[in-house]
PAZAPA-4460 file (N, C-alpha, C; in steps of 0.05 Angstrom, whole numbers, plus 32768, in hexadecimal, padded with zeros to 4 digits):
% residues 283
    n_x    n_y    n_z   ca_x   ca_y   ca_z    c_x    c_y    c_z   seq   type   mol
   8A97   8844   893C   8AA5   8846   8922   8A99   885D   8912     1      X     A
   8A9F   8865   8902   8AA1   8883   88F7   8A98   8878   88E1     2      X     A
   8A79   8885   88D4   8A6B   887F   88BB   8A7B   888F   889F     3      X     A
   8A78   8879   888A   8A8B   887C   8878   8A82   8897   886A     4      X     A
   8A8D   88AB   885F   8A82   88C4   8844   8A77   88B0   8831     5      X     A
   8A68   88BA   881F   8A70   88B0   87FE   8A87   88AB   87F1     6      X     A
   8A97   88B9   87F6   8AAD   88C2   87E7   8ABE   88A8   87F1     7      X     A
   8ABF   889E   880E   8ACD   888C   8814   8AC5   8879   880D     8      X     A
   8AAE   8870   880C   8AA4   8851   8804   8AAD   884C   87E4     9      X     A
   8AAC   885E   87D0   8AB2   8863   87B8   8AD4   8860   87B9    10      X     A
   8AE3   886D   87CB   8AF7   8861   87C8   8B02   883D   87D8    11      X     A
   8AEF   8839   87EF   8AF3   881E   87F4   8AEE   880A   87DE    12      X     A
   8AD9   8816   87C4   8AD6   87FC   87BB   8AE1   8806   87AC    13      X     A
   8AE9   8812   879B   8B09   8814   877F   8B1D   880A   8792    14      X     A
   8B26   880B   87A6   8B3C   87FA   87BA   8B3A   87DB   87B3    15      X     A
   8B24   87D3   87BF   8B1C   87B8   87C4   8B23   87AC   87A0    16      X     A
   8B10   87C2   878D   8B13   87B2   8772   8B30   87AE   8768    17      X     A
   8B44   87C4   8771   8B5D   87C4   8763   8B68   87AC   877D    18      X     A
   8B65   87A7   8791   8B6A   8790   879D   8B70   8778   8791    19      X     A
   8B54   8779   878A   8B48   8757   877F   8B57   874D   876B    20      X     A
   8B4D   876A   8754   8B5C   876B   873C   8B7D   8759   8740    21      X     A
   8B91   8768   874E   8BAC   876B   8757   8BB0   8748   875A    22      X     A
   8BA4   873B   876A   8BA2   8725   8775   8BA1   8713   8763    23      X     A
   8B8E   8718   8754   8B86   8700   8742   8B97   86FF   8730    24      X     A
   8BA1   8720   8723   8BB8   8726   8706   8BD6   8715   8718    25      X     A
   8BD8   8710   8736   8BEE   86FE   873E   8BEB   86E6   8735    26      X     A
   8BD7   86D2   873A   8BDB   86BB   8738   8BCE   86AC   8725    27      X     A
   8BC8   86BF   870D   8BBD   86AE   86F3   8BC8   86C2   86DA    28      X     A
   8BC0   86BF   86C1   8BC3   86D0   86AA   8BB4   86E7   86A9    29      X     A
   8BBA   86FC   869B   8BA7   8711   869B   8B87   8707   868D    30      X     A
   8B95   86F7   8672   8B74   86F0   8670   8B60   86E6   868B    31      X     A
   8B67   86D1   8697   8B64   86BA   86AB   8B51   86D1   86C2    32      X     A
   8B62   86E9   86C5   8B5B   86F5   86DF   8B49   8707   86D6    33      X     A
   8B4C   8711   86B9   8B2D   8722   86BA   8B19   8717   86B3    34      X     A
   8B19   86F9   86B0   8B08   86EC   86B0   8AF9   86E9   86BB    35      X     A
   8B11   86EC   86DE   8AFE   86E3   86F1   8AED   86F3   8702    36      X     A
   8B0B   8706   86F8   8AF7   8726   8704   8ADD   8726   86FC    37      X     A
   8AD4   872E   86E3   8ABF   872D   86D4   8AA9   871F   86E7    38      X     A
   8AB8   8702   86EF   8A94   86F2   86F4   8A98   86F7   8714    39      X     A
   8AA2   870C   8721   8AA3   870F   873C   8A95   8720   8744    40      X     A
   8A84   8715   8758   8A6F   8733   8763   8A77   8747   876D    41      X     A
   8A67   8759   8767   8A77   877A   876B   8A71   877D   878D    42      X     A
   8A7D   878D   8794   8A76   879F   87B5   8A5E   87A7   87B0    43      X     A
   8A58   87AC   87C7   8A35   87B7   87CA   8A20   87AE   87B1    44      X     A
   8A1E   879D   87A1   8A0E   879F   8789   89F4   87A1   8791    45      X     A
   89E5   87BD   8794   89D1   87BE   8798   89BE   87C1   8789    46      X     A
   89A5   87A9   878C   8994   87A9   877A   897C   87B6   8784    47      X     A
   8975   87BF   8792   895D   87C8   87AD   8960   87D6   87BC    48      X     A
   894D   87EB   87B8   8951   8805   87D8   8938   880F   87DB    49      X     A
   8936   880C   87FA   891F   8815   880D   8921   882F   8817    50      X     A
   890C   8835   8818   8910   884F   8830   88FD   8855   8844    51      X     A
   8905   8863   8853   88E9   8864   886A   88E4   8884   8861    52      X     A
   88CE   8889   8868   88C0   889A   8868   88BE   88AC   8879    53      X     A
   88AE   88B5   8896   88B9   88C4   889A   88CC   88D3   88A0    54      X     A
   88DC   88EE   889C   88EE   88F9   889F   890D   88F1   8891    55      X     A
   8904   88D9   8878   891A   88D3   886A   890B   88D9   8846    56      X     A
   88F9   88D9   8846   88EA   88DC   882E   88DD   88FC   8831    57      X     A
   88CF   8900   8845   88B8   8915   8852   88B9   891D   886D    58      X     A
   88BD   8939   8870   88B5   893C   8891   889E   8949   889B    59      X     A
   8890   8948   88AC   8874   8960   88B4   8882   8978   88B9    60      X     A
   886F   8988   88AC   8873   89A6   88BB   886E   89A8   88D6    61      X     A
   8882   89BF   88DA   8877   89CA   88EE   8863   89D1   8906    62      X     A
   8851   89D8   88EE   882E   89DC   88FA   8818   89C1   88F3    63      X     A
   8834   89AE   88F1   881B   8991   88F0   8807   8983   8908    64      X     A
   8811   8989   891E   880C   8981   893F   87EE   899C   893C    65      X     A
   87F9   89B6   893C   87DD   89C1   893F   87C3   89B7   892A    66      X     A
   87CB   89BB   8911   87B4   89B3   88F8   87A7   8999   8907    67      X     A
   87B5   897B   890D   87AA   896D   8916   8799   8968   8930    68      X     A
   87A3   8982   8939   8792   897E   895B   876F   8990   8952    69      X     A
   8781   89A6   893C   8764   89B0   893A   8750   89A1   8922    70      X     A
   875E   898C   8912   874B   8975   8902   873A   895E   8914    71      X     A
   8740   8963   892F   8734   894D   8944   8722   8956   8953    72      X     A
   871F   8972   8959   871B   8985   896B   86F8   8987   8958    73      X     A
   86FD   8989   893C   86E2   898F   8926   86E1   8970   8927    74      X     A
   86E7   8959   8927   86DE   893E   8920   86CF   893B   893C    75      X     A
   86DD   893D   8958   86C2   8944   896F   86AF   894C   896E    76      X     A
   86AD   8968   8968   8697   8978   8969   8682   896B   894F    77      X     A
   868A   895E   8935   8677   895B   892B   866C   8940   8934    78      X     A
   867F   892F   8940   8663   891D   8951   8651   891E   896A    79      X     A
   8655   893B   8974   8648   894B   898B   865A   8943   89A1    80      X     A
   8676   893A   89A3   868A   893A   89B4   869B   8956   89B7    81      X     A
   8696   896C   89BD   86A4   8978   89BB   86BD   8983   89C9    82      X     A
   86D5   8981   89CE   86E4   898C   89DB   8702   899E   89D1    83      X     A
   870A   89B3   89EC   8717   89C6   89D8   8736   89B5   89D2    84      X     A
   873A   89CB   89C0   8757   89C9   89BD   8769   89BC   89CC    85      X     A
   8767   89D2   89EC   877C   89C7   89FB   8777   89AF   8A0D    86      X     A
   875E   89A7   8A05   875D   8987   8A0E   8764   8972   8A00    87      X     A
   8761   8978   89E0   8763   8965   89D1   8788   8961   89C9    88      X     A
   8792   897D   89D4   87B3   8984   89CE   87C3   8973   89E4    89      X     A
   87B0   896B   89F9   87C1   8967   8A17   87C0   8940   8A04    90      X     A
   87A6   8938   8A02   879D   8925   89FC   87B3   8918   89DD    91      X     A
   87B8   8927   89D0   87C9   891A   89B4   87E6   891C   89C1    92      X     A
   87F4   892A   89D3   880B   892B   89E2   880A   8912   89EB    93      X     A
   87F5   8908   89FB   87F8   88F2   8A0C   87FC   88D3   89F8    94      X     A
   87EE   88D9   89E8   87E8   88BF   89CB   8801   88BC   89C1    95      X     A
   8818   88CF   89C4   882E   88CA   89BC   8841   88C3   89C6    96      X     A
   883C   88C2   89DB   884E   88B8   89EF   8844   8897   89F3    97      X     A
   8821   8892   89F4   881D   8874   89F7   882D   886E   89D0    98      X     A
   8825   8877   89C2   882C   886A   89A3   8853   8864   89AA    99      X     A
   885C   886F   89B3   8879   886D   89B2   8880   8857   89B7   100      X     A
   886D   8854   89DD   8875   8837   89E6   8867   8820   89D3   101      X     A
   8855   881C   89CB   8850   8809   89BB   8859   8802   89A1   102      X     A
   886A   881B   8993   8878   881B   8980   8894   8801   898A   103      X     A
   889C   8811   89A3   88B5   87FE   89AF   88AF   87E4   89BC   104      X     A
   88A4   87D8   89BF   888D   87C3   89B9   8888   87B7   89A7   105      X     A
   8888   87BA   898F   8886   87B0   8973   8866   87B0   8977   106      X     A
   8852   87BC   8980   8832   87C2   8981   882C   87D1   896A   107      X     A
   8821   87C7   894F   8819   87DF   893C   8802   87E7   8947   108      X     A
   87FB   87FC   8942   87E2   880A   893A   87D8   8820   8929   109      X     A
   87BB   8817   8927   87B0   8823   890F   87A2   8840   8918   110      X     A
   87A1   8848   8905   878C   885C   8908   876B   8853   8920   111      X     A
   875C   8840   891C   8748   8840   892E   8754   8836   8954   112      X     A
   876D   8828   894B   877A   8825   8966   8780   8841   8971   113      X     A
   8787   884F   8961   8798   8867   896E   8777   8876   8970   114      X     A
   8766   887B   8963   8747   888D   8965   8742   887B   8980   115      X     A
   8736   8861   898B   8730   8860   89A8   873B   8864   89BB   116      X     A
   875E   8865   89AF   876C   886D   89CE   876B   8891   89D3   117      X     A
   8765   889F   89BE   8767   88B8   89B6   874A   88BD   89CF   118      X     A
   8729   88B5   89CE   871B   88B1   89CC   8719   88AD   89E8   119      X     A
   8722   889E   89EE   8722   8888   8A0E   8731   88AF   8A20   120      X     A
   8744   88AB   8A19   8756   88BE   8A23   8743   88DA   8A2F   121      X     A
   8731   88E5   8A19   872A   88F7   8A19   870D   88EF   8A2B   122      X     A
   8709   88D6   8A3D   86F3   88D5   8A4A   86DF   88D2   8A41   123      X     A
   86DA   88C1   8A1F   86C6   88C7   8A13   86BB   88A6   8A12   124      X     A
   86A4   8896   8A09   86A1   8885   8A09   86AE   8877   89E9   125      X     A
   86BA   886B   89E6   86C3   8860   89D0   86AB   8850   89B9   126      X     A
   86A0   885D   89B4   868D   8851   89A5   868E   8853   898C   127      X     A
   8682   883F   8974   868A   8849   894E   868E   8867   8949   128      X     A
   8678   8870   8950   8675   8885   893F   868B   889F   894C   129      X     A
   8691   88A0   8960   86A6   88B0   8968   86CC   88AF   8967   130      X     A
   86BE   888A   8967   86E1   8884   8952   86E8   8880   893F   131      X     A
   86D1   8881   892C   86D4   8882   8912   86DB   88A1   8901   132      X     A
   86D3   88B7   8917   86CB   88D1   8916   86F2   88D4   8916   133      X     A
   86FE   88D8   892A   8713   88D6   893A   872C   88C1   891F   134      X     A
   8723   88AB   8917   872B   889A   8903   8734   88A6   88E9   135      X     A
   8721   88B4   88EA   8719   88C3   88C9   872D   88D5   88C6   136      X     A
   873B   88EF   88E1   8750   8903   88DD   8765   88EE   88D7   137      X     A
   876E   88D4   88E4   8786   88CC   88DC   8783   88BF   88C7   138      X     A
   876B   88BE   88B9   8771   88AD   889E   8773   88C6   888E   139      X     A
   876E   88DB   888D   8770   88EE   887D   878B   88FD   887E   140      X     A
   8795   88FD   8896   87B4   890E   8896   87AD   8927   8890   141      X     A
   87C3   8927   888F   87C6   894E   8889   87C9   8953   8873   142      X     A
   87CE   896E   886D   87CC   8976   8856   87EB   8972   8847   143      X     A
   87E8   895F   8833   8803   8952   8823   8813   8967   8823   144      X     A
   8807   8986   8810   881E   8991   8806   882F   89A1   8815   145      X     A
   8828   89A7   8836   8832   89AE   8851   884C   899B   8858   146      X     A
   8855   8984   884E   8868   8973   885F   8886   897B   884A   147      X     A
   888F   897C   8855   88B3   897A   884D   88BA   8968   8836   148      X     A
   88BF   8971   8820   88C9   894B   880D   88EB   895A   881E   149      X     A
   88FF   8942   881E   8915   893C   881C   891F   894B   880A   150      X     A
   8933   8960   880C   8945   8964   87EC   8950   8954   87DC   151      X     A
   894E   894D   87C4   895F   893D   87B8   8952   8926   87BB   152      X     A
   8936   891F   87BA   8932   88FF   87C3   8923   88FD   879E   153      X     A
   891C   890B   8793   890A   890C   877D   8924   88FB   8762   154      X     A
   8938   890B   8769   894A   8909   8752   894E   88EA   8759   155      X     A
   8961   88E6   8778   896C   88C6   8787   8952   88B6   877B   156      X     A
   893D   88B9   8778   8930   88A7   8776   8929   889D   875A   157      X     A
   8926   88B8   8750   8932   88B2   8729   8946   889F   872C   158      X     A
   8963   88AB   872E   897A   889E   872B   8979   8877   8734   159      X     A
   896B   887C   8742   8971   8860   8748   8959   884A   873D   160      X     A
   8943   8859   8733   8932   8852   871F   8946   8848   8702   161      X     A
   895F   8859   8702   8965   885B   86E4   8978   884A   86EC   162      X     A
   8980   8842   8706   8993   8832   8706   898A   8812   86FC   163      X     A
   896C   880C   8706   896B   87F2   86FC   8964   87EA   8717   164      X     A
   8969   87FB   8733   895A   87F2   8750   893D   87F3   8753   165      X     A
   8936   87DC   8766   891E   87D7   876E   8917   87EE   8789   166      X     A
   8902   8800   8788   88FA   880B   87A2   88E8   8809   87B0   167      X     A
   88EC   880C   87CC   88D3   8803   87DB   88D2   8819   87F2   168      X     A
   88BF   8815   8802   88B7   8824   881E   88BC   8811   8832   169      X     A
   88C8   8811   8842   88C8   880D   8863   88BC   8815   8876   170      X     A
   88A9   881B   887A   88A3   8837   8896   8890   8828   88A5   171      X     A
   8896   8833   88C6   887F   8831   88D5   8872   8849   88DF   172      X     A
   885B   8846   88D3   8845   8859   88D0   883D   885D   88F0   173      X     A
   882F   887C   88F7   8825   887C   890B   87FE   8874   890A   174      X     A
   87F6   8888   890C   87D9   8887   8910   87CF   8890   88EB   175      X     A
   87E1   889B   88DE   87DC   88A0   88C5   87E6   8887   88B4   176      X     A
   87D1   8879   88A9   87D7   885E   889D   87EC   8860   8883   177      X     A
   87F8   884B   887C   8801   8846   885F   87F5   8851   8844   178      X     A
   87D8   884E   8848   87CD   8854   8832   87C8   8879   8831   179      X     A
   87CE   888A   8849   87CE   88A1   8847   87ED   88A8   8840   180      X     A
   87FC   88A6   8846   8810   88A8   883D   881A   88A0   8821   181      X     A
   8816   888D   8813   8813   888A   8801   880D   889D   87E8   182      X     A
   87F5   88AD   87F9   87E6   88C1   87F3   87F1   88D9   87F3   183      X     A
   8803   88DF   8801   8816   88F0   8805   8827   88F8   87F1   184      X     A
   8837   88D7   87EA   8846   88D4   87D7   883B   88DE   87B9   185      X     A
   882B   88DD   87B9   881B   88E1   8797   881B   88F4   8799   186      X     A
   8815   890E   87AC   880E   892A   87A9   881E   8930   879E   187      X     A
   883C   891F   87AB   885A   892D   87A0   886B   8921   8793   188      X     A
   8853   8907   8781   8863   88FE   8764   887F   88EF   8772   189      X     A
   8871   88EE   877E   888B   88D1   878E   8886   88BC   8785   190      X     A
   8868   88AE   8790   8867   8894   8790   886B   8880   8779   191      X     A
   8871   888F   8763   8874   8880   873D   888A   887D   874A   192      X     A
   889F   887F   875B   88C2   8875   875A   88B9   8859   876D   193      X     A
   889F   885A   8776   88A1   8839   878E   8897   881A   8784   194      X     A
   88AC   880A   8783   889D   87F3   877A   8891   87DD   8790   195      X     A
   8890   87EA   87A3   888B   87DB   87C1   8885   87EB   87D9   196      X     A
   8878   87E2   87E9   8877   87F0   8807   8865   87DD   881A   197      X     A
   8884   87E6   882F   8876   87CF   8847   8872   87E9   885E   198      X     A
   8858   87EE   885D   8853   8803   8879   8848   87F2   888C   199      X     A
   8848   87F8   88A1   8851   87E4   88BD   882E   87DF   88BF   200      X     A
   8820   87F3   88BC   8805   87F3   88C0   87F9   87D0   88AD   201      X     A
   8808   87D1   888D   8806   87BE   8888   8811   87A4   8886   202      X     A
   8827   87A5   8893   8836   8789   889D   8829   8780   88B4   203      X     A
   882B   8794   88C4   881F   8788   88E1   883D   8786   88F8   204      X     A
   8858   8791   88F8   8867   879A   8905   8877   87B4   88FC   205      X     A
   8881   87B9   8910   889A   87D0   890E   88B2   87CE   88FF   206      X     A
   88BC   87D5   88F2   88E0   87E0   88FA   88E8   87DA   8919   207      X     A
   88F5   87CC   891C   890E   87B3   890E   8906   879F   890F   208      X     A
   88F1   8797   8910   88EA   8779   8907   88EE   8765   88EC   209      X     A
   88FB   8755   88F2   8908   874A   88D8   88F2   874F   88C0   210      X     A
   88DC   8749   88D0   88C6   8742   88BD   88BA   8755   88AC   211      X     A
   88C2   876E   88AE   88BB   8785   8897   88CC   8783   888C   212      X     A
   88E6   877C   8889   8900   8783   8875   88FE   876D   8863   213      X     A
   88E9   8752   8877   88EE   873C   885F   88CF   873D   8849   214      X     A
   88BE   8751   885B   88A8   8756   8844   88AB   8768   882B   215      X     A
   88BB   877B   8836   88C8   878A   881E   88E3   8782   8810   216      X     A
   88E6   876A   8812   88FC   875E   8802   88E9   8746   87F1   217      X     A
   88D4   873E   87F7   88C3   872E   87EF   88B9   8741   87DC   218      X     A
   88AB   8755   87DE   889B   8760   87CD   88AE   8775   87B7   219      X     A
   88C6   8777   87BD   88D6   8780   87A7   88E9   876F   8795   220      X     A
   88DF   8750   8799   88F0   873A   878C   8906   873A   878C   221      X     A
   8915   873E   87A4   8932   873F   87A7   8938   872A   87C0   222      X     A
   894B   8711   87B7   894E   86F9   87CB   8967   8700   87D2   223      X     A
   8978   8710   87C7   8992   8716   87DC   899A   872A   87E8   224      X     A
   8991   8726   8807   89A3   8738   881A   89B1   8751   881E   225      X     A
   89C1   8749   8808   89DF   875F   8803   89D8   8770   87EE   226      X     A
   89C3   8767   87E1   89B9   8776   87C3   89A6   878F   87CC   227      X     A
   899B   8793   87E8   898E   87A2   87F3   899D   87B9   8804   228      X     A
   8991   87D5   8803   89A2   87EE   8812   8980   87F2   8823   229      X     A
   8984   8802   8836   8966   8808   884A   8977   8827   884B   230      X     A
   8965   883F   8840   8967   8861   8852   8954   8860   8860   231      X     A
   895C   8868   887B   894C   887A   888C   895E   8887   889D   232      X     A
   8949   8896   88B3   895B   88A4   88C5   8955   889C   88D4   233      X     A
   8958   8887   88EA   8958   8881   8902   896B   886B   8903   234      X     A
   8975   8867   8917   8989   8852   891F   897D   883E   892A   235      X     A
   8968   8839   893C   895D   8824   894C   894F   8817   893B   236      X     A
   8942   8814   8927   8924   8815   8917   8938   8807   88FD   237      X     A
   8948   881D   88F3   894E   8823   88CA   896C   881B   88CE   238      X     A
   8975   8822   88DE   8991   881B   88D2   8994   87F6   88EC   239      X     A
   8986   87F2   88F1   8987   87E1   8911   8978   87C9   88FF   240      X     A
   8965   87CA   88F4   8953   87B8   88E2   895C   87B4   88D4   241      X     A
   896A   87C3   88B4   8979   87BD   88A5   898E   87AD   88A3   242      X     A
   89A2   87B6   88B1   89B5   87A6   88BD   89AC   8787   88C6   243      X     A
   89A4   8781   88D6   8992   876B   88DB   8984   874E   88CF   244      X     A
   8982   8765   88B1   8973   8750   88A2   8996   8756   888E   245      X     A
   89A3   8768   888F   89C3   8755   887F   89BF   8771   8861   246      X     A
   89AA   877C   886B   89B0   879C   8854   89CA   87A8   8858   247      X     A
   89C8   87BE   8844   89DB   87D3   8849   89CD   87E9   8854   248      X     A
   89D3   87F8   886C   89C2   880B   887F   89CE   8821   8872   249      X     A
   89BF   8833   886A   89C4   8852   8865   89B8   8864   887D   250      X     A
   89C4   886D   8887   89B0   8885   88A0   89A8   889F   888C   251      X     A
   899D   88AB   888D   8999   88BB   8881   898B   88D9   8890   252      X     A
   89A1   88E7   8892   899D   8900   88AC   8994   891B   88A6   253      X     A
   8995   891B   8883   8983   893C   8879   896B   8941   8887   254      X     A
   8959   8931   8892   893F   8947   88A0   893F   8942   88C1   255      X     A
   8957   892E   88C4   8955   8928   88DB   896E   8917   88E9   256      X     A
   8976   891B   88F7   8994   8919   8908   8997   8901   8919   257      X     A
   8993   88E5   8923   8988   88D9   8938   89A1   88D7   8949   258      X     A
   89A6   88DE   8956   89BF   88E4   8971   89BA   88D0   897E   259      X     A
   89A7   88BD   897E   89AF   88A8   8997   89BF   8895   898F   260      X     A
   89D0   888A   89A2   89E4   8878   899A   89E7   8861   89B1   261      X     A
   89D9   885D   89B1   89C8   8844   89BB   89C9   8831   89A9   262      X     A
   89BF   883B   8995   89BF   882B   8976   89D5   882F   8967   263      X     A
   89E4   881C   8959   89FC   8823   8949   89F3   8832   8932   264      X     A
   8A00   8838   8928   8A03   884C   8913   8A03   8834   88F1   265      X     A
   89F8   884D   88E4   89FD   8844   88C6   8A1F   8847   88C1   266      X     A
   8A25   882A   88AD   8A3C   883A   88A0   8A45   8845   8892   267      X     A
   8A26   884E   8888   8A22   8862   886A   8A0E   8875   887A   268      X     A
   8A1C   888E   887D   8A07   88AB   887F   8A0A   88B9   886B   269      X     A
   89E7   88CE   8869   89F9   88D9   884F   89DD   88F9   8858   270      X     A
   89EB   890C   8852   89DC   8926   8864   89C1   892A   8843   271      X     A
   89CD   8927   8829   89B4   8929   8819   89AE   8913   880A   272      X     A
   899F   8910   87FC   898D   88F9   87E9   89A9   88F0   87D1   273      X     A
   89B0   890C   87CC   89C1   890E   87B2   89D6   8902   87B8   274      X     A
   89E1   88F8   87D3   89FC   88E3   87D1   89F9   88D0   87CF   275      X     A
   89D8   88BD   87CE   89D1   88A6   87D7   89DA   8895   87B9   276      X     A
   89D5   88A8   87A6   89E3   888D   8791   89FE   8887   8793   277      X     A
   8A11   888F   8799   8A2D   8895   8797   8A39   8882   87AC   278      X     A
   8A2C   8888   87C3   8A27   8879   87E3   8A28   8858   87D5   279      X     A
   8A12   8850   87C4   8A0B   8836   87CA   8A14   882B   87A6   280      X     A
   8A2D   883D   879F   8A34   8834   878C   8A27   8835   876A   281      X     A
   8A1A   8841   876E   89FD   883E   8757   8A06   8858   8740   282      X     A
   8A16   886C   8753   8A16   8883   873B   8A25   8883   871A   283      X     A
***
């Protein structure tokens, strides 16, 4: 099925309302029916919106894979482990490929999980002081002001501040924890729009597990279902979890496209930030 524009959901629900309207002005008085209109719940009434993070909020540059091979490369050598580049390059290739499967798995891991397998890999003995060494680049991340913001996510997130919505975070983090990210957020005067965040590092599962959608519905005081929208860009994870727990799924494809269709589709896409109010009714 073919994901709705803005433009169309905006006209499905003026449809639906002049529907209802139509219906009711049949079989009672005009007072009677806008009476009842009045105490009738609207389409989409959304009180709550999440978003995930990477690549729907923020994306890495480019030259993020090198900076971090060479922040690991100096975290070796200063615990007298030294090895080059292109061992430690072959070595973070391979970590991503074990992180994926364990991602699909529902296996979180942290930063010191991901420093011994980093560690182990590289033939080294896994001991404190060299995974704590190894620990320390992914608690630090990269350098904030290097990553991508989203166009249009600064204003969407005003707007829906001014709307009276509750916001939160969804994401599953890789080896860079919640609380760096977080960190991220502040460089770039984001994080004052969040009244919540469930990063997987601190739930303790992934995307699509019921159980993050219902921690971030817990922690943004919202008990109904339908009152909640989820952006991200992935279909298996954001729009697959959302759905699931009975949200409204937004895909969201400005920094990133997800072509597999394996996973169904959102029935709200929207290519920038700036349709998202309009999308979920709010503008």
């Amino acid at each position: 099925m073919a994901s709705a524009t803005s433009a169309q959901v905006r006209s499905l629900r003026s449809l639906l309302t002049l529907r209802y309207l139509g219906d009711l002005m049949a079989s009672a008085t005009s007072a009677q029916a806008l009476a009842s209109y009045a105490a009738a719940p609207r389409l989409m009434a959304i009180r709550a919106v999440t978003f995930d993070f990477w690549n729907t909020l923020v994306r890495e540059h480019d030259g993020a894979r090198d900076r971090r091979v060479a922040a690991l490369v100096l975290a070796l050598a200063e615990v007298d482990q030294p090895r080059s580049p292109e061992q430690v390059e072959a070595v973070v290739d391979g970590l991503r490929t074990w992180f994926d499967a364990r991602w699909l798995d529902n296996l979180v891991v942290g930063p010191e999980v991901g420093a011994a397998q980093l560690v182990t890999a590289l033939e080294l003995e896994p001991g404190p002081r060299i995974v704590d060494a190894v620990a320390g680049v992914f608690h630090t991340g990269g350098d904030p002001a290097l990553l991508t913001v989203a166009p249009g996510i600064d204003a969407a997130l005003a707007g829906l501040q001014a709307a009276g919505a509750r916001i939160g975070i969804i994401c599953d983090t890789g080896f860079a924890p919640g609380a760096t990210l977080r960190r991220y957020l502040e460089h770039h005067d984001l994080l004052r729009y969040f009244d919540h965040w469930s990063f997987s590092d601190e739930v303790g599962v992934f995307k699509p597990d019921p159980a993050i959608f219902a921690h971030a519905a817990s922690g943004l005081g919202v008990d109904d279902p339908s009152a909640f929208a989820h952006v991200g860009d992935l279909r298996r994870t954001d729009v697959g979890g959302s759905t699931a727990a009975g949200w409204t799924a937004v895909r969201y494809r400005g920094l990133n496209d997800d072509i597999d269709e394996s996973s169904p589709d959102a029935a709200i896409v929207v290519d920038h930030h700036g349709e998202l109010l309009a999308a979920l009714g709010l503008a």
